[in-house]
N, CA, C and O atoms as CSV, one atom per row, in Angstrom:
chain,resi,resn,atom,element,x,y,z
A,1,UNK,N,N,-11.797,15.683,12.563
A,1,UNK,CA,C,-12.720,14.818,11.874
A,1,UNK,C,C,-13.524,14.024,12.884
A,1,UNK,O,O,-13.221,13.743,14.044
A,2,UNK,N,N,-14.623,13.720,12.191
A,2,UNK,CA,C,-15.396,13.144,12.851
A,2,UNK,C,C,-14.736,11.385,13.169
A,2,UNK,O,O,-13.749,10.882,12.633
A,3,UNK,N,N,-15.850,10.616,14.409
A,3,UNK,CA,C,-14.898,9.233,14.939
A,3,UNK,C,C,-15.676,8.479,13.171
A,3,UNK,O,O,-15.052,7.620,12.547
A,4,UNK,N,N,-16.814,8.935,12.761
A,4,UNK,CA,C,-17.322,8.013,11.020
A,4,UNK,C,C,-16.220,8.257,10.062
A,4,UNK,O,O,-15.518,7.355,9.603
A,5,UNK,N,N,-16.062,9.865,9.701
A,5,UNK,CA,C,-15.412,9.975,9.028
A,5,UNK,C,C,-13.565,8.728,9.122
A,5,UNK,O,O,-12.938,8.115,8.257
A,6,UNK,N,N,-13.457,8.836,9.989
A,6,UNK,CA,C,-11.933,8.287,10.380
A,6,UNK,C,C,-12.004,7.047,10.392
A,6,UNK,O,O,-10.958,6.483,10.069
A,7,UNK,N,N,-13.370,6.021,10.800
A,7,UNK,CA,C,-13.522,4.925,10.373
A,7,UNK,C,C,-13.833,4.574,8.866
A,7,UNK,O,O,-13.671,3.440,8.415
A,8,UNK,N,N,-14.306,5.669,8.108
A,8,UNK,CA,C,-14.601,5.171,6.808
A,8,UNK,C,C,-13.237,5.821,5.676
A,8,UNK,O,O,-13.132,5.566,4.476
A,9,UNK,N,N,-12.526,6.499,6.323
A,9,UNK,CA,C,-11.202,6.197,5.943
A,9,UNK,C,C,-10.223,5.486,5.987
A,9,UNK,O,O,-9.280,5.508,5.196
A,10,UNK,N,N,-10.412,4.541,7.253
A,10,UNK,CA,C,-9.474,3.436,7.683
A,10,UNK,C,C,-10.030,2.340,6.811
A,10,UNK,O,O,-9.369,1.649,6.036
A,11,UNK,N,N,-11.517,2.257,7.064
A,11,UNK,CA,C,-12.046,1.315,6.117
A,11,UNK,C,C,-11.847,1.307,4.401
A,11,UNK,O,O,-12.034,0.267,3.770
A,12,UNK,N,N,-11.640,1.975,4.051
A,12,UNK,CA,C,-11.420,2.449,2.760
A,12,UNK,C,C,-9.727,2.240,2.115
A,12,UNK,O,O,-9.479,1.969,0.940
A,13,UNK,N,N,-8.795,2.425,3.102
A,13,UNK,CA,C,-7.615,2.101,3.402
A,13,UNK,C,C,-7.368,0.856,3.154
A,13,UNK,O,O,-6.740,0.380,2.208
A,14,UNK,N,N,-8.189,0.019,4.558
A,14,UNK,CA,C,-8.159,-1.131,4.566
A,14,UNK,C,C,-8.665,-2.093,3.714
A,14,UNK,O,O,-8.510,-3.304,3.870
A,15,UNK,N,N,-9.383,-1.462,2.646
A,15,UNK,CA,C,-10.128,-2.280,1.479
A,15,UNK,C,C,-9.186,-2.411,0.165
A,15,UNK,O,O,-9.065,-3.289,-0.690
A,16,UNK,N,N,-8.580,-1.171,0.377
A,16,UNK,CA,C,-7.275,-0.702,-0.516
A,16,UNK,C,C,-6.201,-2.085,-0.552
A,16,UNK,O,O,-6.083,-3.044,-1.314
A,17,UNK,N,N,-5.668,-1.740,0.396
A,17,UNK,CA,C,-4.595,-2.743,1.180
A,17,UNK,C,C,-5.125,-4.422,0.590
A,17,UNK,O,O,-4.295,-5.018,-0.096
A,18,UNK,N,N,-6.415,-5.095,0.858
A,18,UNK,CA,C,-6.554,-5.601,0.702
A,18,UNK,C,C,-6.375,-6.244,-0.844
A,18,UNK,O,O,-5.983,-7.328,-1.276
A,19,UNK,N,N,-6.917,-4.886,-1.499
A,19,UNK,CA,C,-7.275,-5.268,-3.046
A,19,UNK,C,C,-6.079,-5.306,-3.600
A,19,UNK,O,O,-5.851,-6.205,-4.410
A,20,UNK,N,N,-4.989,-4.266,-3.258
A,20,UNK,CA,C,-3.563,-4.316,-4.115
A,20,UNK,C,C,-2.995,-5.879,-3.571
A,20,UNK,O,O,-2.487,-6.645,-4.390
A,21,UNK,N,N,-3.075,-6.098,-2.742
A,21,UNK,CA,C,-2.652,-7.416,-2.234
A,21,UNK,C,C,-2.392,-8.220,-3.026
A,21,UNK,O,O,-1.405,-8.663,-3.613
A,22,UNK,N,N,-4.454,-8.496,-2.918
A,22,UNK,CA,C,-4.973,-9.993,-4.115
A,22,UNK,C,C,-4.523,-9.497,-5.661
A,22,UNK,O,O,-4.189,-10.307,-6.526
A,23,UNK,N,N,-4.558,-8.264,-5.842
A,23,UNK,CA,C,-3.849,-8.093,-6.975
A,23,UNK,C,C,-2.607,-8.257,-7.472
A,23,UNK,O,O,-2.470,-8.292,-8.695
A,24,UNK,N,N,-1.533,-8.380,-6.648
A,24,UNK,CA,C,0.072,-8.574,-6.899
A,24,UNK,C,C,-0.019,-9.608,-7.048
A,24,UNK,O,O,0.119,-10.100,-8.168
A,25,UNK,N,N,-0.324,-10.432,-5.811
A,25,UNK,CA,C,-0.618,-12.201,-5.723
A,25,UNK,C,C,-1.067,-12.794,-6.928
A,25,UNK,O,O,-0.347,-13.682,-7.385
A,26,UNK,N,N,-1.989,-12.530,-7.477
A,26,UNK,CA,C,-3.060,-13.094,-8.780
A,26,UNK,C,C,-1.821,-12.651,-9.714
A,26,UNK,O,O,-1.419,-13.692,-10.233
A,27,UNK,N,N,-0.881,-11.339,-10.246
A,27,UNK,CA,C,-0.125,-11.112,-10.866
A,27,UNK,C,C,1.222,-12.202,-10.720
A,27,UNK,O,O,1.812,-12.635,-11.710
A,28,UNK,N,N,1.478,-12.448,-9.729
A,28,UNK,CA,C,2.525,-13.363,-9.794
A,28,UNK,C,C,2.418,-14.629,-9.987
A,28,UNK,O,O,3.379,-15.318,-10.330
A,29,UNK,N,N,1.144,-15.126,-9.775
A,29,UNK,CA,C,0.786,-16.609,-10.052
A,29,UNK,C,C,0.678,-16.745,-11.989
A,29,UNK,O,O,0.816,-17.706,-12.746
A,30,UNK,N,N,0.447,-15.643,-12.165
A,30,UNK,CA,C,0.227,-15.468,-13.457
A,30,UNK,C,C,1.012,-15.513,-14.098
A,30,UNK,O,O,0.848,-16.277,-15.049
A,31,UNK,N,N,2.063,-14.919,-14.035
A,31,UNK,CA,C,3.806,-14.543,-14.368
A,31,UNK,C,C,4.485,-15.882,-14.107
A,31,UNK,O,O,5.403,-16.332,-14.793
A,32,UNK,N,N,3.981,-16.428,-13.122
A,32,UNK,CA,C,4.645,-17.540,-12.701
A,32,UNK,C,C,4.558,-18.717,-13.661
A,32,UNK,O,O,5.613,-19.175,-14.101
A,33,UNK,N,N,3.350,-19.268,-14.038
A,33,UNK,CA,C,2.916,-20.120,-14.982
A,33,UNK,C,C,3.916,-20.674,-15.914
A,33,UNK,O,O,3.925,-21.874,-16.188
A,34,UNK,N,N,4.700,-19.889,-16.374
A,34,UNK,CA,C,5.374,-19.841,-17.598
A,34,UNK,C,C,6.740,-20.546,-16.985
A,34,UNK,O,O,7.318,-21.321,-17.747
A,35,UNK,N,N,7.080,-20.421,-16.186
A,35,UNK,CA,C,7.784,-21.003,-15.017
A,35,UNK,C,C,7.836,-22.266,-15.018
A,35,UNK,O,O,6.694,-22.711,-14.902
A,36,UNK,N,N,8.851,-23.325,-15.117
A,36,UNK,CA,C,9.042,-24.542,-15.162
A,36,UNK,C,C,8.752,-25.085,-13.831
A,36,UNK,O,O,9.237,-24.436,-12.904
A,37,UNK,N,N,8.135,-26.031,-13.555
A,37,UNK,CA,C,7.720,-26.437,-12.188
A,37,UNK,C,C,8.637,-26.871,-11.185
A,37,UNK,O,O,8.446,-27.015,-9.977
A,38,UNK,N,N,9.812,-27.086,-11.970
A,38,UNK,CA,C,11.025,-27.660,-10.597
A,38,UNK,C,C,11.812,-26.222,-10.525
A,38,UNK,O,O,12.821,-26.354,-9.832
A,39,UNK,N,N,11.656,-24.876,-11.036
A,39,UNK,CA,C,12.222,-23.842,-10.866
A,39,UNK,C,C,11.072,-23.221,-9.729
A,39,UNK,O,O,11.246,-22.589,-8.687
A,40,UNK,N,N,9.931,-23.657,-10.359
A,40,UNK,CA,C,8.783,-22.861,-9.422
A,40,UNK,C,C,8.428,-22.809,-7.861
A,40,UNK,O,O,7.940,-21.868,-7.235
A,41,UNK,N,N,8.819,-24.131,-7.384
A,41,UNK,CA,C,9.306,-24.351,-6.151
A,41,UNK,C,C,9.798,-24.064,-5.407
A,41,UNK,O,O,9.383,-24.063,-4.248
A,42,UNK,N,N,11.721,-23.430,-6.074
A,42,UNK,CA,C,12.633,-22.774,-5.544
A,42,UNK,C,C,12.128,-21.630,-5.392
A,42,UNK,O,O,11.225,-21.797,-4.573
A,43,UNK,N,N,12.175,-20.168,-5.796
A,43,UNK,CA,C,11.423,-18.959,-5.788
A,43,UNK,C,C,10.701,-18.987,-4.746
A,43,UNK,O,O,10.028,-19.951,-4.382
A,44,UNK,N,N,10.808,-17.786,-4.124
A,44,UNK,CA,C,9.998,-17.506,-2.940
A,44,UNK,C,C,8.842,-16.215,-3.694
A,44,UNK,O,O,9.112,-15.545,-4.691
A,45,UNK,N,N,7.721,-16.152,-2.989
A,45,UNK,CA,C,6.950,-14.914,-3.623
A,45,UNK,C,C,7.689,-13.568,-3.135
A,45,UNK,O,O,8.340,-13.324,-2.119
A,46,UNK,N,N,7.335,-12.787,-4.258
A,46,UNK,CA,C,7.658,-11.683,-4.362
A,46,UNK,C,C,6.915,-11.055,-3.417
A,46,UNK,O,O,5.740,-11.172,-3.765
A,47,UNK,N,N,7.015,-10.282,-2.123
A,47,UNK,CA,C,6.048,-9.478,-1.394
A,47,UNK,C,C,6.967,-8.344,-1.127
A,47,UNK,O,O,6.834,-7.961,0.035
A,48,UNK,N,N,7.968,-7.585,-1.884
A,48,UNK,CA,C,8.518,-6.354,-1.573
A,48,UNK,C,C,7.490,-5.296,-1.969
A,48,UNK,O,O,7.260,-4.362,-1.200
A,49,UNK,N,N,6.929,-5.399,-3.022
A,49,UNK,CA,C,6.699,-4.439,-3.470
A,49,UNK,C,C,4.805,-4.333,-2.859
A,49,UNK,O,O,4.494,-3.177,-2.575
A,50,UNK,N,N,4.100,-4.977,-2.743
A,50,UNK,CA,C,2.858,-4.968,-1.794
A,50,UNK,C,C,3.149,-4.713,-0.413
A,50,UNK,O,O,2.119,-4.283,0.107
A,51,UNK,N,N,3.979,-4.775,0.320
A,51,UNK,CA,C,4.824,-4.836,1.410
A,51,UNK,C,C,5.135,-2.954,1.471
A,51,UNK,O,O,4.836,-2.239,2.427
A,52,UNK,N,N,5.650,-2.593,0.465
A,52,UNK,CA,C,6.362,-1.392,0.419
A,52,UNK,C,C,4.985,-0.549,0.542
A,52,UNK,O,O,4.883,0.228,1.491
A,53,UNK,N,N,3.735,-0.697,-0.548
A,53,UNK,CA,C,2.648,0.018,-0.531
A,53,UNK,C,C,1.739,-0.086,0.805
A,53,UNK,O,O,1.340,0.851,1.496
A,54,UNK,N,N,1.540,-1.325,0.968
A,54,UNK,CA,C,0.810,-1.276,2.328
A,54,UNK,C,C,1.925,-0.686,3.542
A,54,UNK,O,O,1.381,-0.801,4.640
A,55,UNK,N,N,2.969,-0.241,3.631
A,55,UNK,CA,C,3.674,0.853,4.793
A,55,UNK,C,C,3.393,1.394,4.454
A,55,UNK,O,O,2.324,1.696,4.985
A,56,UNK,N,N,3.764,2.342,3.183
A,56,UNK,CA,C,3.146,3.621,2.906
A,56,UNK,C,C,1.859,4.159,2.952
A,56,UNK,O,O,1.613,5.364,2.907
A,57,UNK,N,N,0.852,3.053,3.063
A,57,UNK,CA,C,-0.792,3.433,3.450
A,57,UNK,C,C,-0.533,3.520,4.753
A,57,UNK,O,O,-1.396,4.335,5.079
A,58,UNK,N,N,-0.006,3.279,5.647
A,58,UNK,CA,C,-0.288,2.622,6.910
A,58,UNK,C,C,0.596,4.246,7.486
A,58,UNK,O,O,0.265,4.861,8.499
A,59,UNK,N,N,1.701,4.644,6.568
A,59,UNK,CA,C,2.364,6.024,7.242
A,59,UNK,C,C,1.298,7.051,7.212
A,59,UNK,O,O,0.843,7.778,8.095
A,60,UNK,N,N,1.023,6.911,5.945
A,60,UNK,CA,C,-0.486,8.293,5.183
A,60,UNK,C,C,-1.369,7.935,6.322
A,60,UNK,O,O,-1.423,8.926,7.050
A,61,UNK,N,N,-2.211,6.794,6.890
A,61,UNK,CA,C,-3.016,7.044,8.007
A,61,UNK,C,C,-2.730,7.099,9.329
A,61,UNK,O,O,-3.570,7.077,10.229
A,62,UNK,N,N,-0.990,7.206,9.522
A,62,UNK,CA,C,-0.598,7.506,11.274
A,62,UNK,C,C,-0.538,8.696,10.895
A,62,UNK,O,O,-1.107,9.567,11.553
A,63,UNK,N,N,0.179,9.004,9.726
A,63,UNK,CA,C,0.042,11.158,9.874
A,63,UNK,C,C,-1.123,11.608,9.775
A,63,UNK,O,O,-1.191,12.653,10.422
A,64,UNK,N,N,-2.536,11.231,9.064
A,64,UNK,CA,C,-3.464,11.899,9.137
A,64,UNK,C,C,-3.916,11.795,10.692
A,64,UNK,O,O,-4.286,12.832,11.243
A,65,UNK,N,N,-3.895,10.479,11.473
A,65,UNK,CA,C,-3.984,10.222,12.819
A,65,UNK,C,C,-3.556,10.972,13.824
A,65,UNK,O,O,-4.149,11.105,14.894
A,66,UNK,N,N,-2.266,11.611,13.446
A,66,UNK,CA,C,-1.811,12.620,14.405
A,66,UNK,C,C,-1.840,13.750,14.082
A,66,UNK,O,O,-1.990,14.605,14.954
A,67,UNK,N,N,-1.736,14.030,13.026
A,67,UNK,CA,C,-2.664,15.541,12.680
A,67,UNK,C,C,-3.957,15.986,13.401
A,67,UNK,O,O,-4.182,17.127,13.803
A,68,UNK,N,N,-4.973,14.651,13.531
A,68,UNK,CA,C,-6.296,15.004,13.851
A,68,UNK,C,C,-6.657,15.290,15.257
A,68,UNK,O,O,-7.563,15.982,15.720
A,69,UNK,N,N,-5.557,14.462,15.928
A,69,UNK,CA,C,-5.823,13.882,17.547
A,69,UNK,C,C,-4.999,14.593,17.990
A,69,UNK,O,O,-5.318,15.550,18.696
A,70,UNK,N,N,-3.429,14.244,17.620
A,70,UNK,CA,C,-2.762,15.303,18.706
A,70,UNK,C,C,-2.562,16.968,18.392
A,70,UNK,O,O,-2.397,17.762,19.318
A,71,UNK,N,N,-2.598,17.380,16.991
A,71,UNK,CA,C,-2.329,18.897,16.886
A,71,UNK,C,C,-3.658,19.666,16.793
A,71,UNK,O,O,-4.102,20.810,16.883
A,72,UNK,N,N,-3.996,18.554,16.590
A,72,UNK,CA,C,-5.829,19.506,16.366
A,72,UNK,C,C,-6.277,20.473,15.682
A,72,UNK,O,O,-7.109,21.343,15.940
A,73,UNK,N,N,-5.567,20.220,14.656
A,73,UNK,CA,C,-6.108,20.557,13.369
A,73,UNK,C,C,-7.738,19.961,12.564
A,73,UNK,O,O,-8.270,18.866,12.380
A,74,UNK,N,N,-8.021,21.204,12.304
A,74,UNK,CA,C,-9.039,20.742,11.399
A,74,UNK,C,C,-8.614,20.595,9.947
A,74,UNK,O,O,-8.408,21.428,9.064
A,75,UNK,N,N,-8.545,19.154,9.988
A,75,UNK,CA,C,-8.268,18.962,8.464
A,75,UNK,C,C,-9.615,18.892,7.977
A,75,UNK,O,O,-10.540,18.410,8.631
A,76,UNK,N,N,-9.757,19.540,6.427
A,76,UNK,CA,C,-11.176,19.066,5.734
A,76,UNK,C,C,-10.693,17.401,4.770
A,76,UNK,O,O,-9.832,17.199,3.914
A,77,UNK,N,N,-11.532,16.643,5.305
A,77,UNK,CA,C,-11.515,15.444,4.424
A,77,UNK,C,C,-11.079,15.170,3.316
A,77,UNK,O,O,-11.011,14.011,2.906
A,78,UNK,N,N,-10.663,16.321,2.564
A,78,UNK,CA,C,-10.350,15.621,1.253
A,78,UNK,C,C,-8.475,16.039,1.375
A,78,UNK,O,O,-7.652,15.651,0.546
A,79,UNK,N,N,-8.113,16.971,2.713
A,79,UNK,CA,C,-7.023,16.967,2.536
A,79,UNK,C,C,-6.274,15.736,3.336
A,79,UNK,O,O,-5.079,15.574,3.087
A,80,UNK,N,N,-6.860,14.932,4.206
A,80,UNK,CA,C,-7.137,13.827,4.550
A,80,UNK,C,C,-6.513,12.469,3.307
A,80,UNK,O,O,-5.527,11.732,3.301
A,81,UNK,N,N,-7.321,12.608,2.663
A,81,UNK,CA,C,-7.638,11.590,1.780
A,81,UNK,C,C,-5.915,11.809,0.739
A,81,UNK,O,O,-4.873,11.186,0.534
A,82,UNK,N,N,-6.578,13.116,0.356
A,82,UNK,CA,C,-4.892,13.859,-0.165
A,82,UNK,C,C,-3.759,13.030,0.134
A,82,UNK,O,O,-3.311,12.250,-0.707
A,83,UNK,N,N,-3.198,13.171,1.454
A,83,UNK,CA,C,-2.311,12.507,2.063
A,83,UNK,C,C,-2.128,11.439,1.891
A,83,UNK,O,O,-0.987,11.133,1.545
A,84,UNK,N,N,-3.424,10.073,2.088
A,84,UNK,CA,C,-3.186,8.992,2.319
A,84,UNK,C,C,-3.070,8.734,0.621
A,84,UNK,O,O,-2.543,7.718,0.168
A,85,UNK,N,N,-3.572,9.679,-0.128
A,85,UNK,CA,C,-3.088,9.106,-1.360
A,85,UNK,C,C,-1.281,9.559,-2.029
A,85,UNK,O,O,-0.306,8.957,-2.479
A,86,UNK,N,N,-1.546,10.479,-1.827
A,86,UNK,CA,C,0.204,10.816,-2.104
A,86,UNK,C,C,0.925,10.267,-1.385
A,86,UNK,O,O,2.041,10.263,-1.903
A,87,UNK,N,N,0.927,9.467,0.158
A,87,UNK,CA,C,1.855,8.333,0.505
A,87,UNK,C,C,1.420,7.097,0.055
A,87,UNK,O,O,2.236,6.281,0.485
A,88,UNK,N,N,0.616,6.566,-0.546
A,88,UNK,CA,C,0.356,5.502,-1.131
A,88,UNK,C,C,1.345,5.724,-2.525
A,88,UNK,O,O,2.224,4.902,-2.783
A,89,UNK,N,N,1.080,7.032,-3.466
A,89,UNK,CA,C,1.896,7.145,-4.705
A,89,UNK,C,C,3.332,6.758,-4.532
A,89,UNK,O,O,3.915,5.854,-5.131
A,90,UNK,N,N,3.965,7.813,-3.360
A,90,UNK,CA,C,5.552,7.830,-2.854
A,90,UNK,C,C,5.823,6.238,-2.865
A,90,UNK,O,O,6.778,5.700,-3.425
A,91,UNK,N,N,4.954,5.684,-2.248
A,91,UNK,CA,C,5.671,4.166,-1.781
A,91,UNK,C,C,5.298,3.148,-3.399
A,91,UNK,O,O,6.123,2.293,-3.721
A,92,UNK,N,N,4.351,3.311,-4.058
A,92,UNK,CA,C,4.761,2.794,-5.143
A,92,UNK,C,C,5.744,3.113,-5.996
A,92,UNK,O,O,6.385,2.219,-6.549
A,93,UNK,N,N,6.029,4.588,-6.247
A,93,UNK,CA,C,7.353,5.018,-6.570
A,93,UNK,C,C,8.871,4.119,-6.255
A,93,UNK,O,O,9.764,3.694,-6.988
A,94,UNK,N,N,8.645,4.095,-4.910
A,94,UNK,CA,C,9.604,3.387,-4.229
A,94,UNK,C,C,9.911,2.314,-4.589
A,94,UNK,O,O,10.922,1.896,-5.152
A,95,UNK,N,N,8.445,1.553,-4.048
A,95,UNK,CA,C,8.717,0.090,-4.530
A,95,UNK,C,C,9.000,-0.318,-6.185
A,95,UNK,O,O,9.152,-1.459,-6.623
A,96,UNK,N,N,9.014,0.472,-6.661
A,96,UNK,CA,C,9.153,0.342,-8.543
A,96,UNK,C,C,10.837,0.361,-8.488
A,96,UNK,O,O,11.609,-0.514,-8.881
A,97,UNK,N,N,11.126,1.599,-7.894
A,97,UNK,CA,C,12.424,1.826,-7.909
A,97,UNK,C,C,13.625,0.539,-7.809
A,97,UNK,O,O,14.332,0.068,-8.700
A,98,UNK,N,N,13.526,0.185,-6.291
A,98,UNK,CA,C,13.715,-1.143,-5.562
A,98,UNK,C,C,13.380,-2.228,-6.276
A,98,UNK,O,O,14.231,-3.114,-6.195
A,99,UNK,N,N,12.200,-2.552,-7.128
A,99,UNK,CA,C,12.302,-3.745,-8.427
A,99,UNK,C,C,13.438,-3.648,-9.088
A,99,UNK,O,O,14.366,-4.456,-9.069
A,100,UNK,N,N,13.339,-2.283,-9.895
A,100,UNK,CA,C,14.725,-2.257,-11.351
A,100,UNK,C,C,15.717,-2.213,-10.781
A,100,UNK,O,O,16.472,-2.672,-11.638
A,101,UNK,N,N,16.648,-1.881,-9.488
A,101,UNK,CA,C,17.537,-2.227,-9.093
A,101,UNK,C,C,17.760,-3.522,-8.724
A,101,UNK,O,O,18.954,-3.808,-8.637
A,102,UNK,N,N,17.065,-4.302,-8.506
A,102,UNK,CA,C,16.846,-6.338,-8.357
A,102,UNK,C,C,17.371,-6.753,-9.534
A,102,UNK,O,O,18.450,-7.311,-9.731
A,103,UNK,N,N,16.181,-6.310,-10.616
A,103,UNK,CA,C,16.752,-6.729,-12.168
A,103,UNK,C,C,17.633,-6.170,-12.905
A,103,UNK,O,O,17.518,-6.135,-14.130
A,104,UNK,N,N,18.634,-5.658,-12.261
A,104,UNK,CA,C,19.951,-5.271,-13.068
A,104,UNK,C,C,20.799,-6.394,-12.835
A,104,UNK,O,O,21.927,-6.428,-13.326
């Protein structure tokens, strides 16, 4: 791949990352509300599961990374993209998993 292509996948990644972020965050403040204020204090935020997805983006773009650079493969872009999305899926999988075992 090209050095654009690989920046506008990192970038794209990195916009990702960002957005699930502010999205968990905004979800827990939300959830939280309902939450008595001298309980609300105690509680630490939840960051397993944004935590779990952003590794799994971050694995999907070291393997596409070393696919490209060190084996030298021509990947076509969308099998690229492929990847970083099916390790993004795996690690939400994960991190779902790792919730319902908390709440048992």
């Amino acid at each position: 791949m090209e050095k654009q292509t690989v920046g506008a996948i990192l970038g794209i990644g990195l916009f990702t990352c960002i957005t699930l972020c502010v999205y968990f965050i905004m979800r827990y403040r939300s959830a939280s509300i309902h939450i008595p204020e001298e309980n609300r204090r105690k509680e630490s935020a939840d960051w397993q599961k944004p935590g779990i997805l952003v590794f799994g983006i971050g694995i999907g773009l070291f393997i596409v990374g070393v696919l490209d650079n060190y084996i030298n493969t021509e990947l076509p872009d969308s099998l690229a993209v492929a990847i970083l999305i099916i390790s993004a899926g795996v690690a939400m999988i994960v991190a779902n998993r790792l919730d319902k075992k908390q709440d048992i």
